[in-house]
Every structure is written in C-alpha cells, then in structure tokens.
KEVEXKOL-694319 format. One line per field, with one value per residue: x negated, y negated, z of N, C-alpha, C in turn; residue in one letter. Coordinates in nm, 3 decimals. Each point is the difference from the previous one (the first is absolute). Example, Ala and Ser with C-alpha at 12.3 -4.5 7.8 and 13.67 -1.06 7.14 Angstrom:
n.u: -1.319;0.035 .
n.v: 0.569;-0.105 .
n.w: 0.780;-0.072 .
ca.u: 0.089;-0.082 .
ca.v: -0.119;-0.119 .
ca.w: 0.000;0.006 .
c.u: -0.090;0.077 .
c.v: -0.120;-0.109 .
c.w: 0.000;0.073 .
type: a;s .
//
This chain:
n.u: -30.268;0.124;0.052;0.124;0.091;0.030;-0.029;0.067;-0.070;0.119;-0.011;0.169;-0.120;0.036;-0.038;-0.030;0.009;-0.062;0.049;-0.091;0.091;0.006;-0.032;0.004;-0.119;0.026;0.078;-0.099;-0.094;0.009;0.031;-0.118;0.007;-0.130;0.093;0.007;0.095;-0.099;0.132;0.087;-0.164;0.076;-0.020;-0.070;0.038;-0.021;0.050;0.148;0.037;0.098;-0.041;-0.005;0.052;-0.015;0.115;-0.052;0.086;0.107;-0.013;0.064;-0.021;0.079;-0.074;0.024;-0.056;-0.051;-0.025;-0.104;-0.046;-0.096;-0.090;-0.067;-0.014;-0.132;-0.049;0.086;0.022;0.012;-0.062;0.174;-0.024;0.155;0.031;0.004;0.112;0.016;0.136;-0.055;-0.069;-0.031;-0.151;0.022;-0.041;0.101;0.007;-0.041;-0.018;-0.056;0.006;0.131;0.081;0.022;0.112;0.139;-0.053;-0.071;0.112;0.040;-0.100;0.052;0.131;-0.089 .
n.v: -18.658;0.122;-0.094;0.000;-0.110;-0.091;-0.099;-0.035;-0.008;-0.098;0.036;-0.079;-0.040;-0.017;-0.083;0.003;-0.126;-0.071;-0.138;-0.035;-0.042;-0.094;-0.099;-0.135;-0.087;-0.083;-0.025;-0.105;0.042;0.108;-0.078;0.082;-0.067;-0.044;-0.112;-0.043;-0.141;0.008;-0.092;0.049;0.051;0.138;-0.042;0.094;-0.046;-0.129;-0.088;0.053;-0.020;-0.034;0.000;0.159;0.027;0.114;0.036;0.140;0.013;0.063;0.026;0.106;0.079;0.091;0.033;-0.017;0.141;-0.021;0.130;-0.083;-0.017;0.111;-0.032;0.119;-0.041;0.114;-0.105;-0.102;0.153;-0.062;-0.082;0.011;-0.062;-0.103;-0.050;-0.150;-0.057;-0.117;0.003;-0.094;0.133;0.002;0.029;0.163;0.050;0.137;0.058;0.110;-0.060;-0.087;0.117;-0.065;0.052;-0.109;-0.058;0.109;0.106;-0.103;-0.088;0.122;0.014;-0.116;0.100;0.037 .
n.w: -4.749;0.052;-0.045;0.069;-0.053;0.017;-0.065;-0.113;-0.120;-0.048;0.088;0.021;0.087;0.140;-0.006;0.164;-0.033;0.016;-0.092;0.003;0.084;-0.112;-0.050;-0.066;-0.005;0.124;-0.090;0.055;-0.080;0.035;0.139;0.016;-0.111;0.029;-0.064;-0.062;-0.009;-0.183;-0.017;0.083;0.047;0.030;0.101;0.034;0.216;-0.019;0.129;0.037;-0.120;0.070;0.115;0.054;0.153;0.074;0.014;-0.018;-0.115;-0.020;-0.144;0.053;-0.048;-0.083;-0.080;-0.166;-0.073;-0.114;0.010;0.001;0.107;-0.015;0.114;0.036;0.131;-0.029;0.066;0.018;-0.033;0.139;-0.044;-0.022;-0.107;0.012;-0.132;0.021;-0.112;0.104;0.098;0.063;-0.082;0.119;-0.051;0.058;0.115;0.023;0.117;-0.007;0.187;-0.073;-0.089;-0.077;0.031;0.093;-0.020;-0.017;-0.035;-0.123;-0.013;0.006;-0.107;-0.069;0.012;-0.041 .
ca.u: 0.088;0.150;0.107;0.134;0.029;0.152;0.012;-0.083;-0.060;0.089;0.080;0.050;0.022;0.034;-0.105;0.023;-0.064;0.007;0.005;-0.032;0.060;-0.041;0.017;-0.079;-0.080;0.035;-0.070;0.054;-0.035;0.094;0.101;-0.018;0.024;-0.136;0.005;-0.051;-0.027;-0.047;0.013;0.086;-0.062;-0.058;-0.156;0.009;-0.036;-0.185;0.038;0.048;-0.044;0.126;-0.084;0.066;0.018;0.079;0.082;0.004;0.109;-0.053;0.105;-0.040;0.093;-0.012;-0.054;0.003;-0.112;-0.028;-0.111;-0.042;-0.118;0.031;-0.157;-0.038;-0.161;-0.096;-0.017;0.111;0.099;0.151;-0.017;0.007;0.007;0.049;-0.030;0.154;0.034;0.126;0.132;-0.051;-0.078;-0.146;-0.031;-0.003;-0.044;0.034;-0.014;0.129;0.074;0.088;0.040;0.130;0.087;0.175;0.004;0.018;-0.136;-0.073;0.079;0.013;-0.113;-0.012;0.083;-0.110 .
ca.v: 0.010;-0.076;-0.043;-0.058;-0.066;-0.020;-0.062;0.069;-0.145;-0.071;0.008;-0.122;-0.006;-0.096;-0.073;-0.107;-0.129;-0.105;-0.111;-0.141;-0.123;-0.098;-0.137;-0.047;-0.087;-0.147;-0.135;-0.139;0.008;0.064;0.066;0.148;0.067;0.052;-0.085;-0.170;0.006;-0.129;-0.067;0.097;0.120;0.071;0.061;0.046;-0.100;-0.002;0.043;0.152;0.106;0.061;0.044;0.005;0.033;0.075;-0.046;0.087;0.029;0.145;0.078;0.172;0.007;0.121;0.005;0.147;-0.014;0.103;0.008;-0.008;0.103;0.057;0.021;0.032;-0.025;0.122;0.017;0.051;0.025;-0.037;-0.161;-0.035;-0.165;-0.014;-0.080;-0.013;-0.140;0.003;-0.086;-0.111;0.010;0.033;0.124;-0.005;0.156;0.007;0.111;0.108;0.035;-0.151;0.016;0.044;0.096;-0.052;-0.168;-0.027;0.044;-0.109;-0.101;0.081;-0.034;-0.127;-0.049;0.105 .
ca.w: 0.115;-0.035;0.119;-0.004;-0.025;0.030;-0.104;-0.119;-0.094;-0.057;0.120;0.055;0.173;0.083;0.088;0.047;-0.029;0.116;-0.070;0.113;-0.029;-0.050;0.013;-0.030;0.098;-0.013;-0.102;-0.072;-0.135;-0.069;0.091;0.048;-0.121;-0.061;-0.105;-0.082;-0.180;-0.019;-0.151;-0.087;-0.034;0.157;0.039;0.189;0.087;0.030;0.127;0.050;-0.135;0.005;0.042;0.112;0.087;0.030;0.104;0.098;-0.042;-0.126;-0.052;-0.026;-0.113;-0.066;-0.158;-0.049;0.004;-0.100;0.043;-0.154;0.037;0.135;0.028;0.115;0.073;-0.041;0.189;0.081;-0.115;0.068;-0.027;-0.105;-0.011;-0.152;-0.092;-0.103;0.031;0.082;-0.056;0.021;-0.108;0.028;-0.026;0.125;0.049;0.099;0.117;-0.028;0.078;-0.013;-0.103;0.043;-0.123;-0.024;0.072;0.128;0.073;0.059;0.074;0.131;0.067;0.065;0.141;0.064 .
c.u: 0.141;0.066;0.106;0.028;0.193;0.052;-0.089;-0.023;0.116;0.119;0.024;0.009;0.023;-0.139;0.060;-0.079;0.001;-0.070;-0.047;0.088;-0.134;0.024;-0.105;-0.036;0.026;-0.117;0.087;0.005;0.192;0.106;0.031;0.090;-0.097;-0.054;-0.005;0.060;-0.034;-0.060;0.099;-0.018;-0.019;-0.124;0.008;-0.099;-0.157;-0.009;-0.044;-0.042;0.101;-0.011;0.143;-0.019;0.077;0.098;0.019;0.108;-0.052;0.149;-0.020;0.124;-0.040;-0.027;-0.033;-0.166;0.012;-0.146;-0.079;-0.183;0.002;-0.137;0.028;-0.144;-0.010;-0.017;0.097;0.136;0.132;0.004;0.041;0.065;0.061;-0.079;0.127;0.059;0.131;0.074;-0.049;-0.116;-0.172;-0.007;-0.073;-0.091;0.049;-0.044;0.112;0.071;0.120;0.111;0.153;0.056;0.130;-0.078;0.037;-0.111;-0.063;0.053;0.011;-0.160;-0.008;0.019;-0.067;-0.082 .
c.v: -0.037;-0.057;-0.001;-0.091;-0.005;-0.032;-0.003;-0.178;-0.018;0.019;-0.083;0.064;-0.157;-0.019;-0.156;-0.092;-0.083;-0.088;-0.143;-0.110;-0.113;-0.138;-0.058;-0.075;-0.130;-0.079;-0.115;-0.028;0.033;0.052;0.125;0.123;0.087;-0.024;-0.152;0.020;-0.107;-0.029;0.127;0.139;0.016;0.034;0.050;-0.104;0.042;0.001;0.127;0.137;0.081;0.131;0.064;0.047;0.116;-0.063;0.098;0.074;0.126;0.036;0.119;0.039;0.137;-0.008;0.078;-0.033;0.100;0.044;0.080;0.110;0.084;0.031;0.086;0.027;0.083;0.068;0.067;-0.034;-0.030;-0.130;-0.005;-0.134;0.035;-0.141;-0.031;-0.122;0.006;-0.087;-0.109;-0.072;-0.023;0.144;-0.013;0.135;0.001;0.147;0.085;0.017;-0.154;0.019;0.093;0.055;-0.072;-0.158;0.035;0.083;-0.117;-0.052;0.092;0.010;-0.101;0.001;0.117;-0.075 .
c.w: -0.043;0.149;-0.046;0.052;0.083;-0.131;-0.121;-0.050;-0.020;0.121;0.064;0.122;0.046;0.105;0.107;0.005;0.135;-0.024;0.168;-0.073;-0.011;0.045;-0.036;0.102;-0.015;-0.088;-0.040;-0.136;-0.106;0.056;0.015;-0.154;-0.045;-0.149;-0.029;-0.130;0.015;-0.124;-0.056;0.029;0.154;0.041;0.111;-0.009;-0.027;0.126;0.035;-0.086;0.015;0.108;0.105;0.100;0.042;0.130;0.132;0.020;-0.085;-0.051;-0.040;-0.144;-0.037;-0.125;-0.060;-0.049;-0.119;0.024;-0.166;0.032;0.140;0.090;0.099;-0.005;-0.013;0.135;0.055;-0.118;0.053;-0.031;-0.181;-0.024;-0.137;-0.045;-0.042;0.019;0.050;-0.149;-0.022;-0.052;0.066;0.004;0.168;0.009;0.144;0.016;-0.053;0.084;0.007;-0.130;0.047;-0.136;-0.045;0.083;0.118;0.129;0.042;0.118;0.161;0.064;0.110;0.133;0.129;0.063 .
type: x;x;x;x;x;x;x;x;x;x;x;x;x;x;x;x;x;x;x;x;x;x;x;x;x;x;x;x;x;x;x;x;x;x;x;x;x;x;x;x;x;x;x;x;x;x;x;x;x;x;x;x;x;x;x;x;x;x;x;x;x;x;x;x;x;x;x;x;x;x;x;x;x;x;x;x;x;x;x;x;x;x;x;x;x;x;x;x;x;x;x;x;x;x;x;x;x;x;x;x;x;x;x;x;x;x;x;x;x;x;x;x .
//
C-alpha cells in the first residue's frame, strides 16, 4: 500500500507542546530542594525523593521536531504518525494533523 505524506524523514516541522507547571512538595527534610548533602556528597531527600506536584498551570510553546520515522496504520491509511526528536530533545510521536510547516503556523494554531 502507498500513502502520502505532507512531510518527508529528515524534515524540520513545528509541533505544539503543553508543558504542566511543576513544583516540588513541602518537605522539612530538605526545604522542598528534593536534595541532602551529606558529608559533602548530594543525595535526593530520603523524605520527598524530590518528588513534584503539578500547579494547574500549563505552558504551551511551539517546537521544532526533526522528524526521523514515518507510520501509517494499514486500517485506516488517514492515521499518519511522524517519529522524531523535538528541540528539546524528547523523542516524541505526533498526528499528522498536529504537525506544522513554519513556527509561525504552530503559534496561530494556538490562538484558534
């Protein structure tokens, strides 16, 4: 079976991210660092384990994405999925319909 594709293997597309704001968890141990030193040498909190919390907060952002593989489902040949590592360096799989040609495409997504 052939499909097409928008985008080809080594192709810098833009993908939107939406990052959960963090925080760590109240500890007495290590004053909410998620660390200890001792005798010189760092340790995460035996406590906490450095442990966090989301705040209910989100950061959305635009990212490039080298896209390094390409799948479409056999089934339904409209379900194509890139392969590939962002800017930010996790290797990711996104939706061909989440996949942008420019930053600024991504970012105008947003305001949709």
């Amino acid at each position: 079976m052939q499909f097409n594709t928008l985008y080809d293997v080594e192709a810098t597309v833009w993908v939107v991210t939406h990052k959960p704001g963090m925080t760590r968890v109240p500890c007495s141990i290590c004053s909410s660092t998620g660390v200890v030193t001792l005798e010189g040498e760092t340790l995460q909190c035996p406590k906490c384990r450095g442990a966090r919390v989301t705040t209910g907060e989100s950061t959305t952002a635009a990212l490039s994405l080298v896209v390094e593989r390409i799948v479409c489902n056999h089934e339904a040949a409209t379900r194509i999925r890139y392969f590939g590592t962002r800017e930010d360096g996790k290797h990711v799989t996104v939706e061909e319909s989440e996949v942008f040609a420019t930053k600024q495409l991504a970012e105008e997504s947003l305001e949709t």
